[in-house]
C-alpha positions in Angstrom: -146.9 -144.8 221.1 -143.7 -143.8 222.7 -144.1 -140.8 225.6 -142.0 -139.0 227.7 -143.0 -137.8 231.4 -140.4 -135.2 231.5 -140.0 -132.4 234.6 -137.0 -131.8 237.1 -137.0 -133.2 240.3 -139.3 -133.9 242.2 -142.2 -133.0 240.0 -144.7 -136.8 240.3 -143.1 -138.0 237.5 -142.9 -141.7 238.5 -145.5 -141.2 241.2 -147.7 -140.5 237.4 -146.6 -143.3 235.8 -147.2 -145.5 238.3 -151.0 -144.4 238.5 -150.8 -144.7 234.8 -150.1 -148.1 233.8 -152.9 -149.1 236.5 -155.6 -147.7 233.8 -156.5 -149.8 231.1 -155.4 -147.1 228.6 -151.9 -147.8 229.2 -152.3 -151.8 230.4 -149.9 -152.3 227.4 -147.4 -150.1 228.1 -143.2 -150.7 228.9 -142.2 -148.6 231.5 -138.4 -147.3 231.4 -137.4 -146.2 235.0 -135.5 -143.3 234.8 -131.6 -143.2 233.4 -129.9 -141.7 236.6 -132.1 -143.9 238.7 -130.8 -147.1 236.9 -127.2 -145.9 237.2 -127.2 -144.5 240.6 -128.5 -148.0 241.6 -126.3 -150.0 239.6 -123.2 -147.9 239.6 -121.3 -145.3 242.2 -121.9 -142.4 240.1 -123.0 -139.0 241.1 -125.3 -136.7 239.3 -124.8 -133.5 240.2 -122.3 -132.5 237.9 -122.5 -132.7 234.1 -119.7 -134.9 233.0 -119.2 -136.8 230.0 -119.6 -140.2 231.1 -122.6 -139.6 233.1 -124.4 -137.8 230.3 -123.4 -139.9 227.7 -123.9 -143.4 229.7 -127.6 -141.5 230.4 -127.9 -141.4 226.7 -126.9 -144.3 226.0 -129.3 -146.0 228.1 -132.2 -144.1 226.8 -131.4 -145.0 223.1 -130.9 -148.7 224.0 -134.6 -148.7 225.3 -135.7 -146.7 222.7 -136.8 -149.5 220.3 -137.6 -152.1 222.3 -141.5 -151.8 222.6 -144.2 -150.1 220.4 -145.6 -148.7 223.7 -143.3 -147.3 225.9 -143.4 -144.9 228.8 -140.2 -143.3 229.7 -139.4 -141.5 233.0 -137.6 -139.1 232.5 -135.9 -138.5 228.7 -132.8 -136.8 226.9 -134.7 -133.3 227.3 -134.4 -133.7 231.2 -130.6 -134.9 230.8 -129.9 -131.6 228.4 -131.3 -129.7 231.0 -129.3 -130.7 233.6 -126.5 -130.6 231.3 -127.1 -127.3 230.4 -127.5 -126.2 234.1 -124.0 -127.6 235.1 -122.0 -126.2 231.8 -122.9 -122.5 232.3 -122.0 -123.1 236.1 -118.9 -124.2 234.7 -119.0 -127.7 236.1 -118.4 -129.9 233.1 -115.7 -131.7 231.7 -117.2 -132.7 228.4 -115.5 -132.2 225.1 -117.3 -130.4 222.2 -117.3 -133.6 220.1 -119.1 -135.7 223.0 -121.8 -132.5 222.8 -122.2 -133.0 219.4 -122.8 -136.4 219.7 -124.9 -136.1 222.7 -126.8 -133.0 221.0 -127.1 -135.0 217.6 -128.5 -138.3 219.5 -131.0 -136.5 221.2 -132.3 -135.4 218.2 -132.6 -138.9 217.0 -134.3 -139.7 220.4 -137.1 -137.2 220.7 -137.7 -137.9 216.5 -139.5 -140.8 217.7 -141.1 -139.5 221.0 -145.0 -139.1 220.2 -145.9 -137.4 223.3 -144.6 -135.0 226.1 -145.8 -135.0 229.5 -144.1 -132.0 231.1 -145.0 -131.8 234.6 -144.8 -128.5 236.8 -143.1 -128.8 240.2 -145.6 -128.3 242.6 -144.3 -130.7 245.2 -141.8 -130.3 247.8 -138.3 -131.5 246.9 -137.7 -134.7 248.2 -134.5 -136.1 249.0 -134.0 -139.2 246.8 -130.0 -139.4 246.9 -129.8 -138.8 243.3 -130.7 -135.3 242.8 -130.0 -131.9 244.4 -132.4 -130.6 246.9 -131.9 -127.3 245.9 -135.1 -125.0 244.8 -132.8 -122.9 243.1 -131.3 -125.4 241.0 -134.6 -126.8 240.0 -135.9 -122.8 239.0 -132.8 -122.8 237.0 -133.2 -126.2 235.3 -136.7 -125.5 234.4 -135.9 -122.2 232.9 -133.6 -123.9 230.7 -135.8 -126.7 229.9 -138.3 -124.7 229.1 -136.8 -121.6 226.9 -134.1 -124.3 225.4 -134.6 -127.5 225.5 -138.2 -127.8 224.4 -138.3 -125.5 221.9 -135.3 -127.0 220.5 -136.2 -130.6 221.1 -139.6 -131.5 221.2 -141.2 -132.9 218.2 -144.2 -134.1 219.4 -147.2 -132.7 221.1 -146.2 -131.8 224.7 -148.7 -132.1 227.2 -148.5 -129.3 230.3 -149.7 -131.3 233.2 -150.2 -129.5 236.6 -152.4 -130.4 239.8 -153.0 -133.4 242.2 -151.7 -136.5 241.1 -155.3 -137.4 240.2 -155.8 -134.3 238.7 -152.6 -134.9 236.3 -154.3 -138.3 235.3 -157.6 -136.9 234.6 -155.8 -134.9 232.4 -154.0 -137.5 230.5 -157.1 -139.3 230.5 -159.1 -136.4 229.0 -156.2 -135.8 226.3 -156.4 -139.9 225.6 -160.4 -139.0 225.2 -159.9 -136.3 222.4 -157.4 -138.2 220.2 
């Protein structure tokens, strides 16, 4: 099973994978650490802006993991990355060309096609400052508008699981949900 834990920033996203893959649910699960936090520590790039080799080196990234293991948790997927994207084009602050959106749009298609699961986290949590992403509680209001009346509805072709709470409560959740099905 392949599944997404999907929020913006600062949401537990990692904090909830890392409680995960301590139960024995998920002891055979690959973990993919999030795209921008692989290329913010491997590269000088910064992510508050929604240019083309960002999102498409984000992409990239995501579809070279994508087949790699059966069972696979990803923080953070292409429906976060469109968000973002989204966010920074109608502010006017991207330079990519309408043949790298295609491509990105087309890809992400491909991507969430093979995404069994959703775990969409609500931001409940303070921002904290990672480096990587904007502080700003307007920005992530904005974002999860967007990923929320676009980007799932448009993306998401698997179940998506709302998850909300404690971090213990998020995992009894997933637990519960593991339970039924």
């Amino acid at each position: 099973m392949k599944i997404s834990v999907s929020g913006v920033q600062s949401t537990g996203k990692t904090t909830l994978i890392q409680e995960l893959v301590k139960l024995d649910i998920f002891k055979d699960y690959h973990v993919h650490e999030s795209p921008t936090r692989t290329l913010y520590k491997n590269y000088d790039i910064k992510f508050d802006t929604g240019n083309t080799d960002i999102q498409l080196s984000t992409l990239a990234l995501q579809l070279y993991h994508l087949n790699q293991y059966e069972n696979a948790i990803f923080d953070r997927t292409v429906i976060d990355n469109l968000a973002y994207y989204l966010y920074h084009k109608h502010r006017h602050n991207s330079n990519m060309s309408k043949e790298s959106e295609y491509f990105m749009y087309k890809m992400s298609h491909e991507f969430m096609k093979q995404i069994d699961l959703i775990f969409m986290l609500n931001p409940e949590f303070p921002i904290v400052t990672d480096g990587i992403r904007s502080t700003d509680e307007i920005q992530r209001k904005e974002v999860l508008d967007i990923m929320r009346t676009v980007v799932l509805r448009e993306y998401s072709y698997g179940n998506i699981l709302y998850l909300s709470g404690t971090v213990d409560n998020r995992v009894k959740e997933v637990v519960d949900y593991f339970k039924e099905v």
